[in-house]
Backbone bond lengths (Angstrom), bond angles and torsions (degrees), N, CA, C in turn:
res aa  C-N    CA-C-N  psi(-1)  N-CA   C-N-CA  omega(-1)  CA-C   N-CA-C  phi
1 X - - - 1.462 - - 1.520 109.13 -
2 X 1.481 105.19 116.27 1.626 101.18 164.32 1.388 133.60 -48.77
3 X 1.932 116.10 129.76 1.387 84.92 -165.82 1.404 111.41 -120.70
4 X 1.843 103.41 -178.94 1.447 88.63 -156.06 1.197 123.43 -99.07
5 X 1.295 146.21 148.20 1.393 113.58 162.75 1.302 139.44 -139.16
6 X 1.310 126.74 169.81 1.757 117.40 -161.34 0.902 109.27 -88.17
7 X 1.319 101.38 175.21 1.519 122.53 -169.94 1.497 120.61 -54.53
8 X 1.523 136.94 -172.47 1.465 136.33 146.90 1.676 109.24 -59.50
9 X 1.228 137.90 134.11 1.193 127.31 124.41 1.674 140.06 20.06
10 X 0.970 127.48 91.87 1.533 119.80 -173.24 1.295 95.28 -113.73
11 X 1.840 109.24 144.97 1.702 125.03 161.46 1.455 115.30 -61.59
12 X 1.522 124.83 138.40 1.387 146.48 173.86 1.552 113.54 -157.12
13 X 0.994 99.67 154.61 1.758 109.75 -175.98 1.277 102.70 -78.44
14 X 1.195 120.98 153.73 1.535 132.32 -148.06 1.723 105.03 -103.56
15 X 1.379 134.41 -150.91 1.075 116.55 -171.67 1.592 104.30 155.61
16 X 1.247 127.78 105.08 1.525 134.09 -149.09 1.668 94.34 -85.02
17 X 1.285 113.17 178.04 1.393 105.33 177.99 1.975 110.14 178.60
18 X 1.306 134.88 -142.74 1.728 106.61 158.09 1.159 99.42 -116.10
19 X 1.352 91.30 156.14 1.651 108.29 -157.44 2.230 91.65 -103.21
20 X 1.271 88.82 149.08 1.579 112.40 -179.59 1.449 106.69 -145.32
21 X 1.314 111.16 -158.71 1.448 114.25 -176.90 1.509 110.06 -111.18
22 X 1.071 111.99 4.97 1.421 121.48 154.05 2.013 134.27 -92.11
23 X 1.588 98.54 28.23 1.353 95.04 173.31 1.418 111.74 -125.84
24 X 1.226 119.65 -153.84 1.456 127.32 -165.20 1.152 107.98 -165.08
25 X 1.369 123.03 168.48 1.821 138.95 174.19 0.919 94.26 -58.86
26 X 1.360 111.87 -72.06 1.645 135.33 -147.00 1.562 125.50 -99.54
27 X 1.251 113.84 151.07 1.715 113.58 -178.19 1.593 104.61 -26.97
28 X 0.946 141.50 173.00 1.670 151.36 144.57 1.409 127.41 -128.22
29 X 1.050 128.07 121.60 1.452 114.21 -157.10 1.857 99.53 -116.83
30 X 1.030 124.77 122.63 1.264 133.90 167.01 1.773 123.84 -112.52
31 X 1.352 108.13 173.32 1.854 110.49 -163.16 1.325 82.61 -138.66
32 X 1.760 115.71 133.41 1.387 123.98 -171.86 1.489 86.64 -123.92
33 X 1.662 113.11 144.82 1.352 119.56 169.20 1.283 96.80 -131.46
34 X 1.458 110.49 118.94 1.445 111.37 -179.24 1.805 113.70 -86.82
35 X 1.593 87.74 67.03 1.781 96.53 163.05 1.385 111.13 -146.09
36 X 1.302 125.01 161.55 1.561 130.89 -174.34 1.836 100.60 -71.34
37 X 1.104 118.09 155.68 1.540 107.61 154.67 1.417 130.01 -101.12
38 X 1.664 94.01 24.01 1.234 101.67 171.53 2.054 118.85 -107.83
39 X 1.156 111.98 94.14 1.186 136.76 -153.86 1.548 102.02 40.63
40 X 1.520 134.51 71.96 1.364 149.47 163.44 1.756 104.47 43.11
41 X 1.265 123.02 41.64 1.814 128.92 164.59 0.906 109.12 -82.73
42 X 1.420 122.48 -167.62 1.574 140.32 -170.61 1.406 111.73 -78.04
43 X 0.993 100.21 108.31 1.558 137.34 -166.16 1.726 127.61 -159.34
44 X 1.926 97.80 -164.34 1.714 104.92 -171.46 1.484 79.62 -178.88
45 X 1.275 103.56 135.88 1.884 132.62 -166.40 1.425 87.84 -137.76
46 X 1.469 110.37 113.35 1.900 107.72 158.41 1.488 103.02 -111.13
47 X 1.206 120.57 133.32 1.553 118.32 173.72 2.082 92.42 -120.99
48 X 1.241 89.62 172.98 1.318 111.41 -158.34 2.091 110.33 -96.37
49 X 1.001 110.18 -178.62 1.650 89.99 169.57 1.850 106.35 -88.83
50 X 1.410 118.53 8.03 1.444 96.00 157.66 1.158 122.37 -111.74
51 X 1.628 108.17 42.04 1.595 116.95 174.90 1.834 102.34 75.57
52 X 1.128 128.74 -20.49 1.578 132.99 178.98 1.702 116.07 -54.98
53 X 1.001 108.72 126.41 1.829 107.45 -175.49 2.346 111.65 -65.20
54 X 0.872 89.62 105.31 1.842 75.97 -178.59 1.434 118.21 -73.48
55 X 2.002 103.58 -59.05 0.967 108.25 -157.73 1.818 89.31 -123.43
56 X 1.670 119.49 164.19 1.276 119.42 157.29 1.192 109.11 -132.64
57 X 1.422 114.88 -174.22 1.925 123.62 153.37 1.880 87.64 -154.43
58 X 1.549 79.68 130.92 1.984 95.05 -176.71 1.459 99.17 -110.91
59 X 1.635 124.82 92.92 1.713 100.99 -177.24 1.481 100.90 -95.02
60 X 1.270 115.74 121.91 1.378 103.53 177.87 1.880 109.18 -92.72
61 X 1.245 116.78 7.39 1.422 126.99 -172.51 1.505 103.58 -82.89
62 X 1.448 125.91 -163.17 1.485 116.82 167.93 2.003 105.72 -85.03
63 X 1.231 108.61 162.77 1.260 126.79 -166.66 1.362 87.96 -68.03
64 X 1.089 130.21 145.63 2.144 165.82 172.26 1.624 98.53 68.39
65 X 1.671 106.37 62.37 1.511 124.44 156.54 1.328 127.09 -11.02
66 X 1.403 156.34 155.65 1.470 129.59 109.66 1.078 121.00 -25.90
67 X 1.265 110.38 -74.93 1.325 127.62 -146.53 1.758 97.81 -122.20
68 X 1.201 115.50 145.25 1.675 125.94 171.06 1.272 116.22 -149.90
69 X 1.513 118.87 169.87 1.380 94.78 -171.72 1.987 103.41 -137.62
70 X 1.320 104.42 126.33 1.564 83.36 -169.59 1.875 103.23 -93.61
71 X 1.300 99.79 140.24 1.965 108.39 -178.83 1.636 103.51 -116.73
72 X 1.441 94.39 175.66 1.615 121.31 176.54 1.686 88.02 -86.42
73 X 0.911 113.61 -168.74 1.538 146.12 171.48 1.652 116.75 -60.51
74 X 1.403 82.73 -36.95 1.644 99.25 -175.89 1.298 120.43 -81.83
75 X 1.223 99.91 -3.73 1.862 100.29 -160.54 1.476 117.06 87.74
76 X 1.603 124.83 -0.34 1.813 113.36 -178.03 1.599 98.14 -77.23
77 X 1.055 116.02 115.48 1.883 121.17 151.94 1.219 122.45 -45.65
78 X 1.585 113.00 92.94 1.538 123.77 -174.57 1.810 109.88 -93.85
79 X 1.127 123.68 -10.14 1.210 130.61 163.02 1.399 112.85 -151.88
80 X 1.345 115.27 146.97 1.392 131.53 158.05 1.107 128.71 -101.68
81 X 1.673 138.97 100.39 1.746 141.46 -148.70 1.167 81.55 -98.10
82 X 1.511 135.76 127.93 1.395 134.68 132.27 1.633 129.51 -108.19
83 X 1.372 121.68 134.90 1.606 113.32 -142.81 1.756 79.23 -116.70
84 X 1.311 106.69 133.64 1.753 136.00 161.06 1.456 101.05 -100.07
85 X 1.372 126.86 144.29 1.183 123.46 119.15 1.834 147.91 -120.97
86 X 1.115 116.98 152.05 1.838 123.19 -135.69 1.498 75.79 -131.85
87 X 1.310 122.64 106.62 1.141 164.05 166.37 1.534 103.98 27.64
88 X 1.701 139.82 -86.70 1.088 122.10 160.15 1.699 135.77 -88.31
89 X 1.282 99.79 5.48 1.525 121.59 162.66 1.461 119.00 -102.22
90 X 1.635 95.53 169.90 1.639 91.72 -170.92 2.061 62.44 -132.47
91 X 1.769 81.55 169.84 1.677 106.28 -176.44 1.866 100.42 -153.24
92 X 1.326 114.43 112.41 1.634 102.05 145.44 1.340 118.52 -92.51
93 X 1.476 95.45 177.32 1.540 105.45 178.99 1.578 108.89 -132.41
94 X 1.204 134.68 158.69 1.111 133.53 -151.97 1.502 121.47 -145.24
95 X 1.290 102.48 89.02 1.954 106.68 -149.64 1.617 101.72 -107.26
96 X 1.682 107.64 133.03 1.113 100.31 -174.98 1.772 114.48 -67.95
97 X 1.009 107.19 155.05 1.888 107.14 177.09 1.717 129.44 -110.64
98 X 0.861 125.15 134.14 1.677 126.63 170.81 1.656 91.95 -101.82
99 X 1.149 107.67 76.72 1.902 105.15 174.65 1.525 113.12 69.42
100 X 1.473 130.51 -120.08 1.366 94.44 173.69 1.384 110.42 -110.28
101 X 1.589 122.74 35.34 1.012 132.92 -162.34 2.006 98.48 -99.02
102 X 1.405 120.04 128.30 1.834 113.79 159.05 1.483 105.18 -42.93
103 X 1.139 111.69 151.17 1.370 126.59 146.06 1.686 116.47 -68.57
104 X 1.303 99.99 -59.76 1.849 119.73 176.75 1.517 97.13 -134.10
105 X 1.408 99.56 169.20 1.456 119.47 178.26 1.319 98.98 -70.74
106 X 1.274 122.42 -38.65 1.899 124.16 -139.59 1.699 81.97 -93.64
107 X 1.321 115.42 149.77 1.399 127.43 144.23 1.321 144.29 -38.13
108 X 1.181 119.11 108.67 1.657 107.95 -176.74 1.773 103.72 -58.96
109 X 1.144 107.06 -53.63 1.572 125.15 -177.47 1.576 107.99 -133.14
110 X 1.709 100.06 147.55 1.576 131.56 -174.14 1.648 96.10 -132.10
111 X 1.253 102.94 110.47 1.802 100.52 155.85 1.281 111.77 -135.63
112 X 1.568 110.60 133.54 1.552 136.78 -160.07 1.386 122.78 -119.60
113 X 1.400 109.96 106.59 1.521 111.75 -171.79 1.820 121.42 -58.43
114 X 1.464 97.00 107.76 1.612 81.58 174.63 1.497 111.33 -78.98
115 X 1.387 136.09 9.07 1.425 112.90 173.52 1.480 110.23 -82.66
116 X 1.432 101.22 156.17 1.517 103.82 -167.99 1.685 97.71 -143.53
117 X 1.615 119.59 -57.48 1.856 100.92 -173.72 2.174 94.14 -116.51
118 X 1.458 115.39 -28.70 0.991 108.52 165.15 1.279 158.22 -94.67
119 X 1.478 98.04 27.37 1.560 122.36 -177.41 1.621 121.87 42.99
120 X 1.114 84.60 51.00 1.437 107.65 174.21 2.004 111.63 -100.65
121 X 1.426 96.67 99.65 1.276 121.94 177.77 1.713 125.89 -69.54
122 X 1.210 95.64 32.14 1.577 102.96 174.51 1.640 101.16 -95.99
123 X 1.575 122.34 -172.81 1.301 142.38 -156.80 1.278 124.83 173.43
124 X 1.134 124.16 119.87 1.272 136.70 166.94 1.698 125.60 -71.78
125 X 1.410 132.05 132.26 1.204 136.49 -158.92 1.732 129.96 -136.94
126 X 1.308 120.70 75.67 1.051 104.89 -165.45 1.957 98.35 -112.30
127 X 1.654 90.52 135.60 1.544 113.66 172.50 1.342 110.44 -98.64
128 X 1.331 81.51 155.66 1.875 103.48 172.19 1.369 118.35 -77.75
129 X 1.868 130.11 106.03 1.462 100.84 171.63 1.850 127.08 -57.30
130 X 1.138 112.86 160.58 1.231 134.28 -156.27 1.951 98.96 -95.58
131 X 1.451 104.56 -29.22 1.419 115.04 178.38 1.335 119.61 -95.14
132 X 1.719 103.59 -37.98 1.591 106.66 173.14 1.272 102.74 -119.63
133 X 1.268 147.66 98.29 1.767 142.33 167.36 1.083 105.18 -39.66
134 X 1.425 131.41 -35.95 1.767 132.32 -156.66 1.751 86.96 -74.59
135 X 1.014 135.65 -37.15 1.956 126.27 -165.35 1.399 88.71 -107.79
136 X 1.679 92.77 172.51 1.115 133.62 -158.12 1.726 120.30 -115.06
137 X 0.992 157.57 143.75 1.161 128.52 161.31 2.095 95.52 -113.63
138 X 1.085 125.13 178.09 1.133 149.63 152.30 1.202 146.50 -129.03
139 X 1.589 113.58 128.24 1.511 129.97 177.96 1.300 114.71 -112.46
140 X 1.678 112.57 167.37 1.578 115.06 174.29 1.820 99.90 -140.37
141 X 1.141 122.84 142.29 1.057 126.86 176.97 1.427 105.65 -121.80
142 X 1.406 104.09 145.33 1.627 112.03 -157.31 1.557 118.11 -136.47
143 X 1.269 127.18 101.45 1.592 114.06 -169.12 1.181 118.42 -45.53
144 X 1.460 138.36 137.30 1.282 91.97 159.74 2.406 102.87 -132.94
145 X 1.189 106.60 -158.87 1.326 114.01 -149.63 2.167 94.52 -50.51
146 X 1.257 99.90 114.13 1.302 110.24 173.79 1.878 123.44 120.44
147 X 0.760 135.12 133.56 1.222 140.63 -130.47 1.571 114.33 -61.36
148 X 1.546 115.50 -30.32 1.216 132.27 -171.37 1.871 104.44 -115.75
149 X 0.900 97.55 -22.77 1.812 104.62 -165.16 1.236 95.65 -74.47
150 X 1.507 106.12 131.75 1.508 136.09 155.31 1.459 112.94 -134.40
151 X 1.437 98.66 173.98 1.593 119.44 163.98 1.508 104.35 -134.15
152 X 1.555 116.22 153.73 1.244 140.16 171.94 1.383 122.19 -106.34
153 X 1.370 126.53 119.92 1.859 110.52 -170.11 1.567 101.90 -129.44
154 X 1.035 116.77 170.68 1.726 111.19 175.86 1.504 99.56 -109.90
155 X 1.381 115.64 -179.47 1.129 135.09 -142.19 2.352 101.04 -74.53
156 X 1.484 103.49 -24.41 1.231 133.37 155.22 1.764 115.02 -58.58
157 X 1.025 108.91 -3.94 1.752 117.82 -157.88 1.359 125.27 24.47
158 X 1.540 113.88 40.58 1.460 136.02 158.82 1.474 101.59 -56.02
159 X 1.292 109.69 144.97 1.497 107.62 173.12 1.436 89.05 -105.03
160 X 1.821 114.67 143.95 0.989 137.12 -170.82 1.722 129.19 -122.60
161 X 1.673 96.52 -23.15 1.581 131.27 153.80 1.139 122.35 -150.55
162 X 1.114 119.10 164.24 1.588 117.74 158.95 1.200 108.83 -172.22
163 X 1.134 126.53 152.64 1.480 153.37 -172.40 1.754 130.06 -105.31
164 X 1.795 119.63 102.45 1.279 87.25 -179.82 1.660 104.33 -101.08
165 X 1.419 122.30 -140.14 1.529 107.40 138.73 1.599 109.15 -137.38
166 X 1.512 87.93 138.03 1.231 126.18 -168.40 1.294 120.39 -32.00
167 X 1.280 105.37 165.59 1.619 112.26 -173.21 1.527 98.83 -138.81
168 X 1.047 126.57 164.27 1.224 141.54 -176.55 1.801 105.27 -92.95
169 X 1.433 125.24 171.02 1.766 113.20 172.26 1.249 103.95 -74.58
170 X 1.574 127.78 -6.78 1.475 103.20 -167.56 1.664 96.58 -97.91
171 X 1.026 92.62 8.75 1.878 95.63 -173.66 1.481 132.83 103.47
172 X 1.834 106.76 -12.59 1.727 114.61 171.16 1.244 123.61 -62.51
173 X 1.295 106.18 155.09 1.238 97.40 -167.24 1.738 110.24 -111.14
174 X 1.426 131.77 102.06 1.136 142.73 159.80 1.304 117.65 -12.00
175 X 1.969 112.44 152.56 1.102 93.34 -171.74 1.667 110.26 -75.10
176 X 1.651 98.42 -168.40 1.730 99.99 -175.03 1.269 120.33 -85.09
177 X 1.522 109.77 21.44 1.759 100.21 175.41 1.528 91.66 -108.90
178 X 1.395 134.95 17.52 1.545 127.98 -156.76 1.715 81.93 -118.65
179 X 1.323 119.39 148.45 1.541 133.98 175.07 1.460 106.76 -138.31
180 X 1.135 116.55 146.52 1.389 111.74 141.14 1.619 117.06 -108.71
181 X 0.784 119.20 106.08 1.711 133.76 157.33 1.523 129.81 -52.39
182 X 1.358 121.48 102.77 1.350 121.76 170.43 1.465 116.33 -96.61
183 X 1.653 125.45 147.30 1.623 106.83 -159.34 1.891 69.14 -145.70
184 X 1.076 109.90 126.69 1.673 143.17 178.78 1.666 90.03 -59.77
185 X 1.501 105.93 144.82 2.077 103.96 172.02 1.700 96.96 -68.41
186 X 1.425 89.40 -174.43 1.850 115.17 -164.98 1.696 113.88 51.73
187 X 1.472 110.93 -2.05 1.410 110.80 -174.60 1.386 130.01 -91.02
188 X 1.002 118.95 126.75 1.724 116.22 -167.08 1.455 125.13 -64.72
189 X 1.541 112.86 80.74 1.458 109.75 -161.12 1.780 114.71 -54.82
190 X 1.637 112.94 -17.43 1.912 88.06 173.04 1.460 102.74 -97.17
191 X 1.434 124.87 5.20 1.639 99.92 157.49 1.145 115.65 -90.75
192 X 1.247 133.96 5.75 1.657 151.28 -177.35 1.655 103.79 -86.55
193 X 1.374 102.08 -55.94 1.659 119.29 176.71 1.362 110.98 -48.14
194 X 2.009 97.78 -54.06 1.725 111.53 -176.60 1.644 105.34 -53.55
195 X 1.198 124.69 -43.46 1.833 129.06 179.92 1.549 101.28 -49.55
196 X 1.601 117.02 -84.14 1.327 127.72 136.15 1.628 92.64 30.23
197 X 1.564 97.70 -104.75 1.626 89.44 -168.78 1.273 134.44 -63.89
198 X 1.530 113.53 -26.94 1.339 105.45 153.29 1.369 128.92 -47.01
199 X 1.508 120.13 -43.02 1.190 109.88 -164.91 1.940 100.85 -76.47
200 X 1.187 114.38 -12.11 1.654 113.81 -171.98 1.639 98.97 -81.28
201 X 1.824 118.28 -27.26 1.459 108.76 169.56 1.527 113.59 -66.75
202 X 1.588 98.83 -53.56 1.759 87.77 176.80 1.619 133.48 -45.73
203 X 1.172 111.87 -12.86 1.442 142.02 176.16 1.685 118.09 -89.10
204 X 1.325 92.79 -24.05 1.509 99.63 176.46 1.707 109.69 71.87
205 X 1.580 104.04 -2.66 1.653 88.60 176.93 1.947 113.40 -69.66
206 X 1.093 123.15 -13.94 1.438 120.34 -156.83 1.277 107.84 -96.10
């Protein structure tokens, strides 16, 4: 499979967050194809800016899962999404994984759809710190103009990611399951990814 790859790098204001072994100094820019790479099904392919695959989700079930599982390249299960729903909202939860094993019972991350009669695809997000379990931090994820495109901000309304979809260098514009993704430094690109797939269930592409 030809592969794809993102854009250059663009400047944004930065935005602290918990640190793992999945972050960086600097902006990171990734290209999301919302298909499996397993003969192109219900799925999410993130490749990197050297065209390299990082992260996936392979659903081989019908598209808006319970349960999914987001991996490295390799196949290790770096999150487990499991979706509740609480009467006119839906909520996942977002548990770290040792393969398909929890880490803990409790959630690293909860994000909760506030649309309810006007299909309004935003969500509320609160994580577990990594230093203190007892607090909370908070995010909001926000559609914005185009079918897949959002942004992510913290509780500061720093933008921390966001998503448009992609363009090619000559300037075309890809189809609408293709993104390019920018993820701000100090930011945890597989809990960024883990949103990512939430937001591709709320969408019903995954």
């Amino acid at each position: 499979m030809a592969k794809v790859h993102a854009l250059p790098q663009v400047d944004s204001s930065s935005c602290s967050t918990s640190t793992n072994s999945y972050i960086s100094s600097k902006p990171e820019t990734f290209t999301i194809w919302m298909k499996s790479l397993v003969m192109q099904t219900n799925g999410c392919t993130v490749y990197n800016e050297n065209g390299e695959v990082v992260y996936r989700v392979d659903n081989y079930d019908k598209k808006g899962s319970n349960k999914v599982y987001l991996m490295d390249l390799k196949g290790n299960v770096l999150f487990t999404i499991l979706r509740r729903k609480l009467f006119f909202f839906r909520q996942w939860r977002g548990y770290k994984s040792d393969g398909l094993k929890l880490r803990n019972q409790e959630p690293y991350f909860q994000a909760k759809s506030t649309e309810i009669f006007q299909g309004n695809l935003s969500c509320r997000i609160t994580v577990r710190s990594s230093e203190a379990p007892d607090q909370r931090c908070h995010y909001k994820l926000e559609s914005l103009a185009g079918k897949l495109a959002f942004k992510i901000t913290n509780s500061n309304g720093e933008i921390v990611a966001e998503a448009k979809r992609k363009q090619s260098s000559s300037g075309v514009l890809l189809g609408d399951d293709v993104l390019t993704l920018v993820v701000e430094p100090h930011v945890d690109h597989s809990f960024i990814i883990g949103l990512v797939t939430v937001y591709g269930l709320m969408h019903h592409k995954l």
